[in-house]
Rosetta silent file (secondary structure, phi, psi, omega in degrees, C-alpha in Angstrom):
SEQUENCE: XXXXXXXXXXXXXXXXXXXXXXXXXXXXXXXXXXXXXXXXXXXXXXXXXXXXXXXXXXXXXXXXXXXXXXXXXXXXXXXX
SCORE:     score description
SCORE:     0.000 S_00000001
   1 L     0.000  141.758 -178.307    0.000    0.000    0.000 S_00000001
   2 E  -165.959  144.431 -179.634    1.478    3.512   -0.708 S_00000001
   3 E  -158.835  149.738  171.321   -0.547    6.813   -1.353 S_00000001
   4 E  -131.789  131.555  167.070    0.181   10.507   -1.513 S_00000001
   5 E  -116.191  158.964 -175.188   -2.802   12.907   -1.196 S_00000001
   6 E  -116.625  171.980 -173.671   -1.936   16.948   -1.891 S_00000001
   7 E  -140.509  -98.428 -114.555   -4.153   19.042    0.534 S_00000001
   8 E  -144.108  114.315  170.041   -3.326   22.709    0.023 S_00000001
   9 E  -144.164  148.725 -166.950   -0.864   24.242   -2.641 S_00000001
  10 E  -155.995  153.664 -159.361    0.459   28.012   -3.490 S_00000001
  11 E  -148.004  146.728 -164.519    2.407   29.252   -5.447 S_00000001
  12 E  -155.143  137.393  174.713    3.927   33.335   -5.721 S_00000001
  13 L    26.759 -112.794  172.163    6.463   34.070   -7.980 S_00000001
  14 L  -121.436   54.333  152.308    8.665   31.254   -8.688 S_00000001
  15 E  -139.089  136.927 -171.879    8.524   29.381   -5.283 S_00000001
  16 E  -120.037  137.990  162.309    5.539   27.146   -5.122 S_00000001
  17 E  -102.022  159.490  156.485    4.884   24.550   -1.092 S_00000001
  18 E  -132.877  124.678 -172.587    2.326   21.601   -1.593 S_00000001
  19 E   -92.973  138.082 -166.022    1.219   20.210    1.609 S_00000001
  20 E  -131.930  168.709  164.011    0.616   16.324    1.395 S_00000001
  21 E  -122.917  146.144  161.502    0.177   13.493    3.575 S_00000001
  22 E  -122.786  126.358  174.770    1.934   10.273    2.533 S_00000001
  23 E  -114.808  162.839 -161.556    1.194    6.911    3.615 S_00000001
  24 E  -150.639  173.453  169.930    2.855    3.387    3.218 S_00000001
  25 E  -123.472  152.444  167.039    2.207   -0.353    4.895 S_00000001
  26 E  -142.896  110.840  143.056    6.518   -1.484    5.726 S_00000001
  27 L    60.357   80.582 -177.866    5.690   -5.589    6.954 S_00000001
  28 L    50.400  -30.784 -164.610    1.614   -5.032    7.583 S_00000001
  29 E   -75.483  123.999  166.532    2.263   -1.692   10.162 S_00000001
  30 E   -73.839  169.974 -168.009    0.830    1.451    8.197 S_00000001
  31 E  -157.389  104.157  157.056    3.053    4.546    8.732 S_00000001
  32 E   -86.975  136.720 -165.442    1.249    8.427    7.744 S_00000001
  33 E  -122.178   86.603  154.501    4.060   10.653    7.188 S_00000001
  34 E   -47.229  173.557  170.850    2.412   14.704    6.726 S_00000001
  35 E   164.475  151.901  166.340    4.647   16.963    4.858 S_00000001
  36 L   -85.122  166.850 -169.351    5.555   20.085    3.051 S_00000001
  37 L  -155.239  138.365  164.166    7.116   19.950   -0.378 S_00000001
  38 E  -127.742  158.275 -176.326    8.881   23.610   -1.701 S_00000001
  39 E  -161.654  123.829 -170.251    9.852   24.022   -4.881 S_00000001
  40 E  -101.128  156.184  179.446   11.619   26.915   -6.684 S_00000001
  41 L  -107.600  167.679 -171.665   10.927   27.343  -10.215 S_00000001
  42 L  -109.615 -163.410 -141.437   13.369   28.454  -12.847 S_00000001
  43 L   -82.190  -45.719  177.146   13.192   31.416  -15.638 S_00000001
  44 L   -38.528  -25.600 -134.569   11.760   28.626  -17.586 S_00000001
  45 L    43.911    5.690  166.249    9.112   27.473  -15.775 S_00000001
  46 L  -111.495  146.615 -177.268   10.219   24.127  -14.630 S_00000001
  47 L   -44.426  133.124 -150.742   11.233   22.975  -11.454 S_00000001
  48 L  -122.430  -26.152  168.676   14.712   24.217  -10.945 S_00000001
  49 E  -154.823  133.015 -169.407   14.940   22.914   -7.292 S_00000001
  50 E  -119.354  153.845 -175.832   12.714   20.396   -4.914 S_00000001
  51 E  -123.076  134.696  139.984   12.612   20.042   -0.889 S_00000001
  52 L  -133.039  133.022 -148.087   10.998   17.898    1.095 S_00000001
  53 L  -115.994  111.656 -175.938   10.353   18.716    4.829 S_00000001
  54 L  -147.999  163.397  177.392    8.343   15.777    6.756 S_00000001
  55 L   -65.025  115.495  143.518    8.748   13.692   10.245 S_00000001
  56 L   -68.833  -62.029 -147.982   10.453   10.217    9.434 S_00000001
  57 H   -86.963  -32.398  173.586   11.219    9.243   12.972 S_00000001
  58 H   -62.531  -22.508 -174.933    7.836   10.111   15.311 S_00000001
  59 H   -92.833   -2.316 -169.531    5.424    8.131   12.969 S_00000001
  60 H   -52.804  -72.204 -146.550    8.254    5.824   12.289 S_00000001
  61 L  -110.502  -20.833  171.669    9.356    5.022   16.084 S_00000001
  62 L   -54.703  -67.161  178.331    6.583    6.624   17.927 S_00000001
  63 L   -20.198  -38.633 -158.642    4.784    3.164   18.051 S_00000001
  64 L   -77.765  130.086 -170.274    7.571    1.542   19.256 S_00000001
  65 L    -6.528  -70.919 -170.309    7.374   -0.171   22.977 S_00000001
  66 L  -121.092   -4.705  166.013   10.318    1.488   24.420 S_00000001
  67 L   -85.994  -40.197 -178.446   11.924    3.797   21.807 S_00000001
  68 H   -51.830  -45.107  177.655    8.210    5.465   21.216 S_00000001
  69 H   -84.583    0.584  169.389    8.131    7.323   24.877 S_00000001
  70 H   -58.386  -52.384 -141.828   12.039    8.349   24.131 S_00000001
  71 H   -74.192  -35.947 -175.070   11.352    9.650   20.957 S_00000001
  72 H   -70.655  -19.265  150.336    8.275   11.830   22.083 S_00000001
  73 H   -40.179  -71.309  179.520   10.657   13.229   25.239 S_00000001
  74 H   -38.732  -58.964  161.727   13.183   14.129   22.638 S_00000001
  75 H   -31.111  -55.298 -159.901   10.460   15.884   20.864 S_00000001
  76 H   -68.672  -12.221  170.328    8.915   17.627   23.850 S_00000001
  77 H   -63.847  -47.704 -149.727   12.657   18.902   24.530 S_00000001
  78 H   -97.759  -32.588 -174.745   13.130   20.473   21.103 S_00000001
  79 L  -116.203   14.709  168.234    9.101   22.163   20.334 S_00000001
  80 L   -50.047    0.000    0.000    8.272   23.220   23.910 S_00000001
């Protein structure tokens, strides 16, 4: 299973974000990964550079037994 849905995208002079959710199954466990995507455009009008800014490790690792209440301390350290 693998999907990308776009939710919300803008675009102003030649930098456009598209906000997405992506989802995957990795050995039956599903994993939703949000994210932003930026993208500057060239003179041309094609993408001249791509970004993409999303969580890997809380939906990754959150689940997990005893690495899952680490990871969200490490979080709660960094976005208080």
């Amino acid at each position: 299973m693998f999907f990308l849905e776009t939710h919300a995208i803008s675009i102003t002079g030649d930098c456009g974000f598209v906000e997405w959710t992506m989802g995957l199954k990795i050995m039956g466990k599903e994993f939703i990964y949000p994210g932003t995507t930026r993208l500057l455009f060239g003179e041309n009008g094609l993408i001249k550079e791509h970004r993409d800014y999303f969580d890997f490790c809380g939906p990754t690792f959150g689940p997990v037994p005893i690495l899952g209440p680490f990871i969200r301390w490490l979080y709660s350290k960094f976005v208080s």
